[in-house]
N, CA and C atoms as an extended XYZ file, in Angstrom:
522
Properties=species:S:1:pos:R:3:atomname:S:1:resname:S:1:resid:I:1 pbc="F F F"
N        64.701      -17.394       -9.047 N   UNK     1
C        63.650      -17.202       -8.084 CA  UNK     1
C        62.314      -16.891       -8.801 C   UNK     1
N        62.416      -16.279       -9.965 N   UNK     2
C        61.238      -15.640      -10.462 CA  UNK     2
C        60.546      -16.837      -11.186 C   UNK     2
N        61.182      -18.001      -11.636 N   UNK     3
C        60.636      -19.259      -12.347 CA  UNK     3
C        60.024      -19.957      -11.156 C   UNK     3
N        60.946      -20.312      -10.269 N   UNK     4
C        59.866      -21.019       -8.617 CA  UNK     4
C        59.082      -20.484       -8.269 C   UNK     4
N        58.864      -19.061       -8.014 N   UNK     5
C        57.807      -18.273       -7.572 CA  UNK     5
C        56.566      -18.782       -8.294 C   UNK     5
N        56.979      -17.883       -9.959 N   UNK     6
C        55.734      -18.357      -10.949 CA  UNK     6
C        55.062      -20.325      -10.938 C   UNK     6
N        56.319      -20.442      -10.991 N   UNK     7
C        55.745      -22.253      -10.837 CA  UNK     7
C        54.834      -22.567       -9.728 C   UNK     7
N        55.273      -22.086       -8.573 N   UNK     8
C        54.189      -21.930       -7.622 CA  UNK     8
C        52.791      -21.436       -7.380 C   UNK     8
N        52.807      -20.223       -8.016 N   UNK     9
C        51.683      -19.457       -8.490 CA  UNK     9
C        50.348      -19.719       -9.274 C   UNK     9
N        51.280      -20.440      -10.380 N   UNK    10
C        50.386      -20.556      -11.329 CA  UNK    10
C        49.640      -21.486      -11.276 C   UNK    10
N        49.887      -22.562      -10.295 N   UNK    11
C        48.801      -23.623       -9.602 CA  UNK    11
C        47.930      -23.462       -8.755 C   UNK    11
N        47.935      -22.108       -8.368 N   UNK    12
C        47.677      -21.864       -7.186 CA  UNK    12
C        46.099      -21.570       -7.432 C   UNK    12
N        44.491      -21.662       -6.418 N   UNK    13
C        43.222      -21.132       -6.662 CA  UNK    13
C        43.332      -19.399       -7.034 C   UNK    13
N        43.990      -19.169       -5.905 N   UNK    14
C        44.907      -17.562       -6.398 CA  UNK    14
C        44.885      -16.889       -7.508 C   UNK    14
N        44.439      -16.255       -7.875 N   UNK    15
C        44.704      -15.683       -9.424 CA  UNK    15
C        46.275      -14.802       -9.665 C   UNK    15
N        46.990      -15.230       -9.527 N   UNK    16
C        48.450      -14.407       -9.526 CA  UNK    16
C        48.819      -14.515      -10.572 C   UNK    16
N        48.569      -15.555      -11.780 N   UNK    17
C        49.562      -15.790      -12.770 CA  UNK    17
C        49.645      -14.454      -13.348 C   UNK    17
N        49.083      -13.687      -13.933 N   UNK    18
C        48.939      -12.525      -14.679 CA  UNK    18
C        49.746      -11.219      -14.161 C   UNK    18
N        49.553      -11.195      -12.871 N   UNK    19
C        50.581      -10.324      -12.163 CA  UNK    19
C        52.012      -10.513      -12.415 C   UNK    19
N        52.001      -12.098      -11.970 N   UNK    20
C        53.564      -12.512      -11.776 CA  UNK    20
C        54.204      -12.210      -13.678 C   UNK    20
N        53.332      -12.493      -14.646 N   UNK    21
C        53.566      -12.066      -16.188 CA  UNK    21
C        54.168      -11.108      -16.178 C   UNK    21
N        53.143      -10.303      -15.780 N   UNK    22
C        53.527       -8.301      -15.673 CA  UNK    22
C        55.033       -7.905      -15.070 C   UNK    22
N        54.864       -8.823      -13.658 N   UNK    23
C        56.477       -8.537      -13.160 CA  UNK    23
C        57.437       -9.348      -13.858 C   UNK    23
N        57.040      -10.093      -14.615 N   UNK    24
C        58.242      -10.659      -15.705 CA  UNK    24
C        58.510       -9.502      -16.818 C   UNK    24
N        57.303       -8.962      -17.149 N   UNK    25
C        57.655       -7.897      -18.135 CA  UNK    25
C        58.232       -6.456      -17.322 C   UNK    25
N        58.181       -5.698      -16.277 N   UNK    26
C        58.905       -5.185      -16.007 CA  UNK    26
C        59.628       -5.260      -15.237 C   UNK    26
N        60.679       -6.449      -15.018 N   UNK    27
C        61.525       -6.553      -14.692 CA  UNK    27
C        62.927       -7.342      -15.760 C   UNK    27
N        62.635       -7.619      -16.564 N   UNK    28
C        63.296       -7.692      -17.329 CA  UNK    28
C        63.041       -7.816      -18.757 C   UNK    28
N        62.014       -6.433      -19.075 N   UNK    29
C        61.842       -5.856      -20.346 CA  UNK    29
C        60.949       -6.668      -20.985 C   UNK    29
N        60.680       -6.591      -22.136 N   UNK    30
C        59.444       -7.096      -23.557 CA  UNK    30
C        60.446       -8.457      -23.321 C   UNK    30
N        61.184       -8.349      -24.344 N   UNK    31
C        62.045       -9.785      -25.046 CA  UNK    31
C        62.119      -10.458      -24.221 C   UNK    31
N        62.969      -10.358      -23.110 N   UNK    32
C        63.237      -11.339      -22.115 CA  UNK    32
C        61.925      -11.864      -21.138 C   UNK    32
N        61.659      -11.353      -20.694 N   UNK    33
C        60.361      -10.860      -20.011 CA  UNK    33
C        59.246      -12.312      -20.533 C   UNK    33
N        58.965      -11.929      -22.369 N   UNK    34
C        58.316      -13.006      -22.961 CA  UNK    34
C        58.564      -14.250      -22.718 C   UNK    34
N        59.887      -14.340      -23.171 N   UNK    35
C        61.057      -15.689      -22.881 CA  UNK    35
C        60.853      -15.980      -21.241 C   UNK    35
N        60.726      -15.141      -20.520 N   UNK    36
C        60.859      -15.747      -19.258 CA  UNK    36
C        59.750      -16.094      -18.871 C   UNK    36
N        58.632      -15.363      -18.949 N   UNK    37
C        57.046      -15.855      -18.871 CA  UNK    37
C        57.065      -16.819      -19.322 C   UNK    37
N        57.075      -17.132      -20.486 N   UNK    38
C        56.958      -18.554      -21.613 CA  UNK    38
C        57.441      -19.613      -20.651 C   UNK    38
N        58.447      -19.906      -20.475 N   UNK    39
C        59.266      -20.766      -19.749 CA  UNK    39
C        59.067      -20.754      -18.131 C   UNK    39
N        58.385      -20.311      -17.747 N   UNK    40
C        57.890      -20.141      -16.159 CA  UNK    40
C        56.471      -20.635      -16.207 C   UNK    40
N        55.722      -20.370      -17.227 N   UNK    41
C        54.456      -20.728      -17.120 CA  UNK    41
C        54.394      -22.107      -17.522 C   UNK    41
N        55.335      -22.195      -18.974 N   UNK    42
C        55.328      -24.441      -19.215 CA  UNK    42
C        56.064      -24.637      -17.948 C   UNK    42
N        56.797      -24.706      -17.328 N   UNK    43
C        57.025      -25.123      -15.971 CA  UNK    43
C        56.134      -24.996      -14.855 C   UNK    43
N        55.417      -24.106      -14.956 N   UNK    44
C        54.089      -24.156      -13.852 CA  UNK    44
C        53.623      -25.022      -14.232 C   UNK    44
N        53.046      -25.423      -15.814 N   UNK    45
C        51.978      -26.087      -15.934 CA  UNK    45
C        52.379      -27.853      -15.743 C   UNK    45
N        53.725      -27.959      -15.619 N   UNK    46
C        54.298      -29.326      -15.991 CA  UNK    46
C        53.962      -29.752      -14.498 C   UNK    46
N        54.029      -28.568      -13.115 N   UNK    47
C        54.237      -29.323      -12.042 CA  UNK    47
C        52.692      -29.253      -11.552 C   UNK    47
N        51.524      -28.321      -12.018 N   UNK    48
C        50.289      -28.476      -11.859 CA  UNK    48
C        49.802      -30.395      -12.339 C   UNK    48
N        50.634      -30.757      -13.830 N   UNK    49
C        50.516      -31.856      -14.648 CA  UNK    49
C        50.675      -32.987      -13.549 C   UNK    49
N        51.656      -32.961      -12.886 N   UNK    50
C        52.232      -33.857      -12.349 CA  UNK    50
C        51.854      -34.068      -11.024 C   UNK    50
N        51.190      -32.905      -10.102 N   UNK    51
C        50.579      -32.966       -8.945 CA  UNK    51
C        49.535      -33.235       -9.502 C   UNK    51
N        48.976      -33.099      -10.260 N   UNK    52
C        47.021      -33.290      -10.244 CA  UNK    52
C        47.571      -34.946      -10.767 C   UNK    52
N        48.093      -35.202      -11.670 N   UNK    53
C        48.323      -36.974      -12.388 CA  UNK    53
C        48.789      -38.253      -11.547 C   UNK    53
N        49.624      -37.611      -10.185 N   UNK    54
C        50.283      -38.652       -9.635 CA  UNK    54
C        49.867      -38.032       -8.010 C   UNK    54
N        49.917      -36.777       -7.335 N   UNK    55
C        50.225      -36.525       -5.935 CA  UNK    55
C        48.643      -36.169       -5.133 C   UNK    55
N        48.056      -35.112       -6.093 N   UNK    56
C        46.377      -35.015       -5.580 CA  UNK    56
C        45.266      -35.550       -6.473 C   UNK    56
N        45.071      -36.678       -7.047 N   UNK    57
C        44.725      -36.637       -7.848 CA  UNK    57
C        42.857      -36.508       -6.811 C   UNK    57
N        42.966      -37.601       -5.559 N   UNK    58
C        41.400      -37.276       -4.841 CA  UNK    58
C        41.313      -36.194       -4.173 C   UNK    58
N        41.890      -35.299       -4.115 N   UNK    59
C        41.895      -34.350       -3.127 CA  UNK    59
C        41.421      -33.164       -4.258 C   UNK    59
N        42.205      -32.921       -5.744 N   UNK    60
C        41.521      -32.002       -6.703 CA  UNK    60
C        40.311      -32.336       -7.438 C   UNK    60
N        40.126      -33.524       -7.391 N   UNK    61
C        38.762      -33.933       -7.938 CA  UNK    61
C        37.632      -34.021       -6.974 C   UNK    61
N        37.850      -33.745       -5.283 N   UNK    62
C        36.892      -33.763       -4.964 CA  UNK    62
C        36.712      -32.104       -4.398 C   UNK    62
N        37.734      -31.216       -4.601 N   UNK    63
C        37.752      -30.188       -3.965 CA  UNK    63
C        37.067      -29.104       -5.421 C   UNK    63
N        37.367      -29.240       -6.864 N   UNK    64
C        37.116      -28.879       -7.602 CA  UNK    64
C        36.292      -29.554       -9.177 C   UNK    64
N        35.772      -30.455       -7.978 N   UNK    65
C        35.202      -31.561       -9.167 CA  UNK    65
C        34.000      -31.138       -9.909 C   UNK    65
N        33.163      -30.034       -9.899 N   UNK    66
C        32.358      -29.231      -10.895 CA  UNK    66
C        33.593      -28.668      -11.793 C   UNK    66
N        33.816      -27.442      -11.438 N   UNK    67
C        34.822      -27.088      -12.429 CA  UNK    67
C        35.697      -28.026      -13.406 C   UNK    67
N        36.526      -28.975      -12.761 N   UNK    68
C        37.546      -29.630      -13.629 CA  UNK    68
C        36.745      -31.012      -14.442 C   UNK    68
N        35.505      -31.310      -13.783 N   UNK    69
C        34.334      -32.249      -14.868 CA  UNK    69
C        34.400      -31.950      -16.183 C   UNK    69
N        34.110      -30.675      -16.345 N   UNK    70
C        33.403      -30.314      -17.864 CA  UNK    70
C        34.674      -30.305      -18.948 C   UNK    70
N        35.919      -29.655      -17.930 N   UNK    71
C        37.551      -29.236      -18.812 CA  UNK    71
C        37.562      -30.972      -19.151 C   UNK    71
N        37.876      -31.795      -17.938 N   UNK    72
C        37.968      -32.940      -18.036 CA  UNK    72
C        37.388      -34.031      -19.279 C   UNK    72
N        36.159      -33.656      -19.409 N   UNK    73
C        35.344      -34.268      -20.619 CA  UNK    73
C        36.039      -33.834      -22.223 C   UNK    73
N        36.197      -32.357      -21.997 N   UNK    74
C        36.473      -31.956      -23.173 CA  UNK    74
C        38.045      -32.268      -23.604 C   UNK    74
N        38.479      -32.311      -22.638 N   UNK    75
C        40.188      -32.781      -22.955 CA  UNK    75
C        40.079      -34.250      -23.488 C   UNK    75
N        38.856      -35.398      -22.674 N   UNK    76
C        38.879      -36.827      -23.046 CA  UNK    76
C        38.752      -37.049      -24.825 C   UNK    76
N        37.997      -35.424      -25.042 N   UNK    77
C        37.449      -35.472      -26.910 CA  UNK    77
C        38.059      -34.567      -28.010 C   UNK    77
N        38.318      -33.395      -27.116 N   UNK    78
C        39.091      -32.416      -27.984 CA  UNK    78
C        40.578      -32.708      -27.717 C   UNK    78
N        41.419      -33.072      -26.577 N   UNK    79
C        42.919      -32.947      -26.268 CA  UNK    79
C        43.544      -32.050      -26.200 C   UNK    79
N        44.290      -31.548      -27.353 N   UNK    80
C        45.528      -30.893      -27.133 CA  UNK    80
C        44.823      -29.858      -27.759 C   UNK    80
N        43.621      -29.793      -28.473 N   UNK    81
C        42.961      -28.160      -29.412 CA  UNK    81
C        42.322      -27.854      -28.168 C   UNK    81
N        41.815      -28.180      -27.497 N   UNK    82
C        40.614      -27.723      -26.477 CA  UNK    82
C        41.767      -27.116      -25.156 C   UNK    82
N        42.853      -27.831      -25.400 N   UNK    83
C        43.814      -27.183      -24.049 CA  UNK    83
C        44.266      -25.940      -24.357 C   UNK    83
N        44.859      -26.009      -25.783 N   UNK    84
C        45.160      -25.060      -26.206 CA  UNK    84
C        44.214      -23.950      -26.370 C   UNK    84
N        43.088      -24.177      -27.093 N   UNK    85
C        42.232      -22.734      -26.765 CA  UNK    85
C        41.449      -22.174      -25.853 C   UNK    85
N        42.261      -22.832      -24.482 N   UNK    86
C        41.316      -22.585      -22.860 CA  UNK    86
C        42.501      -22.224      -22.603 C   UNK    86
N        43.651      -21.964      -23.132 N   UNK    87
C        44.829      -21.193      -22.864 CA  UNK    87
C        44.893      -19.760      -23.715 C   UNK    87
N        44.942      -19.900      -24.980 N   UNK    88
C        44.501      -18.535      -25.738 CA  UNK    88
C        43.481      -17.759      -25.642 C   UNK    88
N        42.013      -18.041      -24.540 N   UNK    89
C        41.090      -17.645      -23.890 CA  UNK    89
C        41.017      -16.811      -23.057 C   UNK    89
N        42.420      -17.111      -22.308 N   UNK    90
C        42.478      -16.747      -20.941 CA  UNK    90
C        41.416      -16.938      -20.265 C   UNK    90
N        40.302      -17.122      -20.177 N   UNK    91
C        39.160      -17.225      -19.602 CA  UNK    91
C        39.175      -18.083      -18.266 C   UNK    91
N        39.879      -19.024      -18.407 N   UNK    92
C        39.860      -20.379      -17.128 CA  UNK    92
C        41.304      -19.991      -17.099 C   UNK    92
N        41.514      -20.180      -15.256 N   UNK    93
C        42.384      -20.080      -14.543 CA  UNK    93
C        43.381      -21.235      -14.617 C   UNK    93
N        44.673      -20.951      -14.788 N   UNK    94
C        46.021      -21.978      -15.477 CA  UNK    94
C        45.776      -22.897      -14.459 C   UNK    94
N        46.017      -22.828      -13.348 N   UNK    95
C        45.864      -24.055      -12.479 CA  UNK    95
C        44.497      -25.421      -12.946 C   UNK    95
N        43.108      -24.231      -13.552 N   UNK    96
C        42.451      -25.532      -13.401 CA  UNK    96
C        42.549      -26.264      -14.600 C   UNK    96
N        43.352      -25.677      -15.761 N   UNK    97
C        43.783      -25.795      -16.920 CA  UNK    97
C        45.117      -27.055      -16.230 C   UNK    97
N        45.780      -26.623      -15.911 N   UNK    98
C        47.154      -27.881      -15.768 CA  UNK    98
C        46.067      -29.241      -14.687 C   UNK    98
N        45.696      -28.834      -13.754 N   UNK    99
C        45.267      -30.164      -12.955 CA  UNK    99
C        43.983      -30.987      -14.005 C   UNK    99
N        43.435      -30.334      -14.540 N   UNK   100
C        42.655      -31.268      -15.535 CA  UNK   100
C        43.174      -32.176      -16.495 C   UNK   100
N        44.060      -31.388      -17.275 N   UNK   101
C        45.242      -32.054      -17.953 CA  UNK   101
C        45.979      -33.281      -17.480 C   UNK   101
N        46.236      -33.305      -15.797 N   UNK   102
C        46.891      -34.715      -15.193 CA  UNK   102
C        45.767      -35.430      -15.045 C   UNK   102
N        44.377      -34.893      -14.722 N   UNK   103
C        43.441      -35.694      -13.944 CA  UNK   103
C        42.694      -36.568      -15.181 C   UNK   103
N        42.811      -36.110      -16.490 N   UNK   104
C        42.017      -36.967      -17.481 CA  UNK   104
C        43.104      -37.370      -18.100 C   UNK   104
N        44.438      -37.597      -17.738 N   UNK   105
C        44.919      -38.143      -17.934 CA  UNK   105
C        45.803      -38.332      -19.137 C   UNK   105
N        45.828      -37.170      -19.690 N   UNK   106
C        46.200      -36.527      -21.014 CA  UNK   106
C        47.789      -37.192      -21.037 C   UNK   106
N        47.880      -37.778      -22.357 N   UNK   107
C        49.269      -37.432      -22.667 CA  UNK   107
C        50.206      -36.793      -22.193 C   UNK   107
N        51.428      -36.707      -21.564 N   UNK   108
C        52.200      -35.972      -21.467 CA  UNK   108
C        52.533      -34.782      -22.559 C   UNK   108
N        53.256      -35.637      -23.624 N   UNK   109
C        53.592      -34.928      -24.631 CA  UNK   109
C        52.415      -33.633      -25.143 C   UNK   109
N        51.444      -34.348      -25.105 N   UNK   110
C        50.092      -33.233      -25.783 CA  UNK   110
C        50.146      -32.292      -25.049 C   UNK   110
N        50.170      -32.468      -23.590 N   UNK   111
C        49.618      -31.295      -22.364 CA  UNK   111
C        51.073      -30.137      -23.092 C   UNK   111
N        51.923      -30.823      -23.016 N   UNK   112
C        53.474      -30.065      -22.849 CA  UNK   112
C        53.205      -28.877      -24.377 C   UNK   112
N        53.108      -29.275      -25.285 N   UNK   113
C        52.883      -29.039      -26.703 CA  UNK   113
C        51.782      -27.658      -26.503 C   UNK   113
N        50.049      -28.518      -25.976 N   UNK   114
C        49.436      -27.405      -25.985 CA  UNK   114
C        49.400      -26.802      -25.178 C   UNK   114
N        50.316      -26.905      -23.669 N   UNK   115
C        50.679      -25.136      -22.667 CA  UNK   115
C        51.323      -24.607      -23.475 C   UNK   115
N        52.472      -24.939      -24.211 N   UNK   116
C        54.088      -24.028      -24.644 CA  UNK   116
C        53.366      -23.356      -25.501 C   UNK   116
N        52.659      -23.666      -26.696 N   UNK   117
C        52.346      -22.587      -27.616 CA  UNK   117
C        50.904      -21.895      -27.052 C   UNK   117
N        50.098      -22.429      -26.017 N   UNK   118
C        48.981      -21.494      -25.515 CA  UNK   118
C        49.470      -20.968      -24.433 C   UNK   118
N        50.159      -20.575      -23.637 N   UNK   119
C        50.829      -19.797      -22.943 CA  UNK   119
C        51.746      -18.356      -24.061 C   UNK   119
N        51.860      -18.861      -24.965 N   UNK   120
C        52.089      -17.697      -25.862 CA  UNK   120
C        51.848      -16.789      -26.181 C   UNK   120
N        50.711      -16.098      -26.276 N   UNK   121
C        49.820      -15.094      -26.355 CA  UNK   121
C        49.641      -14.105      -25.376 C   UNK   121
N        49.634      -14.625      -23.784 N   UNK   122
C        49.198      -13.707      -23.022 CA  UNK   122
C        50.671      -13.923      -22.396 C   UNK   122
N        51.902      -14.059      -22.232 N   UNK   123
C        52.883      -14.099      -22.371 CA  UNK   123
C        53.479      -12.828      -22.746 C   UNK   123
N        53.072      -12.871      -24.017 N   UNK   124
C        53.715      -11.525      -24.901 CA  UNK   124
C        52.634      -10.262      -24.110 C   UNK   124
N        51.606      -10.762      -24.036 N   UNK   125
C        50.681       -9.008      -23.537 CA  UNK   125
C        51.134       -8.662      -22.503 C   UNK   125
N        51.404       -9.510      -21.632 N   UNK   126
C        51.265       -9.268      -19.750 CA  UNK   126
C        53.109       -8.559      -19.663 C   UNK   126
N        53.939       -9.217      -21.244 N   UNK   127
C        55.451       -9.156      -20.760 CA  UNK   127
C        55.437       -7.609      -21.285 C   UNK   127
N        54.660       -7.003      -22.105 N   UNK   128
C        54.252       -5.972      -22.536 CA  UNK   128
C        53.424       -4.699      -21.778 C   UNK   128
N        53.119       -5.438      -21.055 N   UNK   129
C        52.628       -4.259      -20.316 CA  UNK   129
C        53.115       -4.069      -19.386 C   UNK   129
N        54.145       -5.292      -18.653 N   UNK   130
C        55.048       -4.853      -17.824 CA  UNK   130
C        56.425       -3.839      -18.218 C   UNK   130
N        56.616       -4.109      -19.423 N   UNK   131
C        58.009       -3.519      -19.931 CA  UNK   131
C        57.734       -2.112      -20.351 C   UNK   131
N        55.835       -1.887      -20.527 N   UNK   132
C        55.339       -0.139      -20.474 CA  UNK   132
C        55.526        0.280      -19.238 C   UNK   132
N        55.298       -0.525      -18.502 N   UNK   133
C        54.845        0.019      -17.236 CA  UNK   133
C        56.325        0.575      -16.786 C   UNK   133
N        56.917       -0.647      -16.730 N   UNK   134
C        58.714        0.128      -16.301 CA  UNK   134
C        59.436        1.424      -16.943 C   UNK   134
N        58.441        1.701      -18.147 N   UNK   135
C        58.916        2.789      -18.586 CA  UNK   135
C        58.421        3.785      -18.356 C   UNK   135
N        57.235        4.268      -17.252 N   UNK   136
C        56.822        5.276      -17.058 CA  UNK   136
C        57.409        6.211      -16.323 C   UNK   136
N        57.732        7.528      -16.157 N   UNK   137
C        58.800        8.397      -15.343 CA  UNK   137
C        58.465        9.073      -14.350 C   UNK   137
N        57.489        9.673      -15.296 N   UNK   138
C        56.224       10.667      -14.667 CA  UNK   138
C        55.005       10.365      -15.174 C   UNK   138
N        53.898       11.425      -14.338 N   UNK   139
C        52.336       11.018      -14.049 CA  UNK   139
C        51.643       11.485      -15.714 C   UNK   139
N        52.784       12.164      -16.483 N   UNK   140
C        52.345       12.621      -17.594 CA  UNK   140
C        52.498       11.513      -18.783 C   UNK   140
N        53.221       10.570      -18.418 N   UNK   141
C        53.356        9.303      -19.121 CA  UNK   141
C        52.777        8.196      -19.159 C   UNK   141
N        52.107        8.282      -17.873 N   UNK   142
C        50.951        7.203      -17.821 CA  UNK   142
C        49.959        7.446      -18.720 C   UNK   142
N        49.727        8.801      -19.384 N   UNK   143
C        48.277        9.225      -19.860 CA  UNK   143
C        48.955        8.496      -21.687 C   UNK   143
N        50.006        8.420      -21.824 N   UNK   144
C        50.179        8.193      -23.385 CA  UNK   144
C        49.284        7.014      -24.136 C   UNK   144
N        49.261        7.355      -25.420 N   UNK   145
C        47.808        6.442      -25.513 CA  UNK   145
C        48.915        4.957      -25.824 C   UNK   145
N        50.011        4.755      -25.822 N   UNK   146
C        50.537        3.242      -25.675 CA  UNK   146
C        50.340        2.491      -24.376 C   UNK   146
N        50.462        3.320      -23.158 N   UNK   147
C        49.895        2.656      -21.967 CA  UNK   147
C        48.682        2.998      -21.760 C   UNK   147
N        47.902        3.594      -22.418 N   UNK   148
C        45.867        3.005      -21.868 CA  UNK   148
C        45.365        2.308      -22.569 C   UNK   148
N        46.362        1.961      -23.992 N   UNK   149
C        46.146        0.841      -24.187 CA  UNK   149
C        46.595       -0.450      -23.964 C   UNK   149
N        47.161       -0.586      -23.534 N   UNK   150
C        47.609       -1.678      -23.152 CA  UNK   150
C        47.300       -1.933      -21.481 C   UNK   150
N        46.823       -0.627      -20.304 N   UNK   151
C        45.869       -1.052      -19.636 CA  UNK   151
C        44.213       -1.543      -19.962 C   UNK   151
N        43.757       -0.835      -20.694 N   UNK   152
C        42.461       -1.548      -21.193 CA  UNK   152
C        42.613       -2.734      -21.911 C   UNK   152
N        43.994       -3.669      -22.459 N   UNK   153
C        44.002       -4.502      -22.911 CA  UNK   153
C        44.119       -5.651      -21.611 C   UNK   153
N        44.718       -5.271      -20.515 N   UNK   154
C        44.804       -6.098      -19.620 CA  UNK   154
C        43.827       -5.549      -18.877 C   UNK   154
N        43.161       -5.077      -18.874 N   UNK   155
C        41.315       -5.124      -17.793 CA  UNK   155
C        40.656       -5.507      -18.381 C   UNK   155
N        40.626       -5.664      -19.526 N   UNK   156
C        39.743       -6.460      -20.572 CA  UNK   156
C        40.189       -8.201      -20.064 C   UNK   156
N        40.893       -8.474      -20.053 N   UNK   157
C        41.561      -10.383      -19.922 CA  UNK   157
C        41.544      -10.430      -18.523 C   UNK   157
N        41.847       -9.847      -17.731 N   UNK   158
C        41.174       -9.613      -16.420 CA  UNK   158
C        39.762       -9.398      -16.142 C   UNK   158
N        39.264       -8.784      -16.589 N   UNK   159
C        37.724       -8.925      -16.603 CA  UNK   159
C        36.842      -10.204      -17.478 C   UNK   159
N        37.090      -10.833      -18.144 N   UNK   160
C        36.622      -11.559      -19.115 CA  UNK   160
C        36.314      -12.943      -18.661 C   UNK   160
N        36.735      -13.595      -18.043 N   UNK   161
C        36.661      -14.655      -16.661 CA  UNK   161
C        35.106      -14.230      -15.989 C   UNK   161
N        35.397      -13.234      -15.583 N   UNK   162
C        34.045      -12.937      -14.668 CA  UNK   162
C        32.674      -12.137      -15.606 C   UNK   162
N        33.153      -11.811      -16.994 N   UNK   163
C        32.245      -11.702      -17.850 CA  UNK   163
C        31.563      -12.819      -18.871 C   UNK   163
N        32.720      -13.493      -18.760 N   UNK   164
C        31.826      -15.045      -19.473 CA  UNK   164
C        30.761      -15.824      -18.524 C   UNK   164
N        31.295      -16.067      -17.263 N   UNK   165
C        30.699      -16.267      -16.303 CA  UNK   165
C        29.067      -15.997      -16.244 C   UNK   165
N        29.163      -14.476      -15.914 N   UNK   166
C        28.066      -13.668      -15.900 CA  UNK   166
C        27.187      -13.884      -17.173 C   UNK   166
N        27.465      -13.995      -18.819 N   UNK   167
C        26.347      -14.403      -19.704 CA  UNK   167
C        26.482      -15.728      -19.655 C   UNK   167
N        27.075      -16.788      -19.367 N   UNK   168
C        26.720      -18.096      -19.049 CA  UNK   168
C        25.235      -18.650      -18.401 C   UNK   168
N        25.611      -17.572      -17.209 N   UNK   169
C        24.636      -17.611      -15.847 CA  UNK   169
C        23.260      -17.247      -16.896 C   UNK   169
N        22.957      -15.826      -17.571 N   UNK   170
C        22.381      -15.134      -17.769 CA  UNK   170
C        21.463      -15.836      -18.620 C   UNK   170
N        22.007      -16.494      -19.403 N   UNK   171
C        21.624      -17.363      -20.919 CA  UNK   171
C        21.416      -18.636      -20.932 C   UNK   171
N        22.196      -19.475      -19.335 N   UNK   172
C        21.472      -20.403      -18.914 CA  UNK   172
C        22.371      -21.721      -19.554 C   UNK   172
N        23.434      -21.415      -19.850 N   UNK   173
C        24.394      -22.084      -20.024 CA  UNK   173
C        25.039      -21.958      -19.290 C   UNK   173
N        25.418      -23.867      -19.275 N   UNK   174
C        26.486      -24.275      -18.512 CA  UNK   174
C        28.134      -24.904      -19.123 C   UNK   174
């Protein structure tokens, strides 16, 4: 259930993927948790691949066609490096990351390659801060400095989306 859910999710305008991470990490610990994120998220991204490449392809290009333009261009020149480090970014939301990927038409193989190892990274944080979080007992355990850090590590990647944004705007880049 927890792989359909996430598969669902992670396409979604919704910002859930990161949550649904967290409840991978505390619900079944760091190790597994990773492993299960990992493998829930290349499966999100395969069926984002495959709805944006074959099922919506006019319906996401005209509903999100600023946004997925620019990913779109850069996937036509960079490929599988540019997917991959708009995944190790976290910055852009997985959904518009997988439907760009079908919509310019990317390789299969490449898209598959650069989700599995860029889904890696925030994988391990999110399965990590879920597997702190499950370990808290009492209100005196939340204060330990292993969980404020690892909350300021996830309000930081949570915030960072809407802080790139903001000096984009600021600096006049697009």
């Amino acid at each position: 259930m927890f792989f359909v859910v996430s598969a669902l999710f992670v396409n979604s305008p919704v910002p859930l993927a990161a949550a649904l991470e967290l409840i991978g990490g505390y619900l079944f610990g760091f190790f597994y948790g990773t492993i299960f994120n990992v493998i829930a998220m290349i499966m999100g991204s395969i069926a984002g691949y495959v709805i944006a490449n074959s099922l919506l392809r006019d319906f996401i290009e005209t509903h999100f066609s600023k946004s997925i333009q620019t990913i779109k261009n850069k996937i036509s020149k960079d490929g599988l490096f540019y997917l991959m480090a708009l995944r190790f970014a976290m910055a852009v939301p997985y959904f518009l990351i997988n439907y760009s990927g079908g919509i310019a038409r990317m390789k299969f193989w490449k898209f598959l390659v650069s989700s599995a190892i860029g889904v890696i990274p925030a994988s391990i944080i999110y399965a990590y801060g879920g597997s702190v979080i499950r370990e808290i007992g009492t209100l005196d355990e939340l204060f330990q400095p292993k969980v404020i850090l690892i909350i300021i590590v996830l309000v930081f990647f949570a915030l960072m989306p809407s802080c790139i944004r903001l000096f984009r705007k600021k600096n006049g880049v697009s």
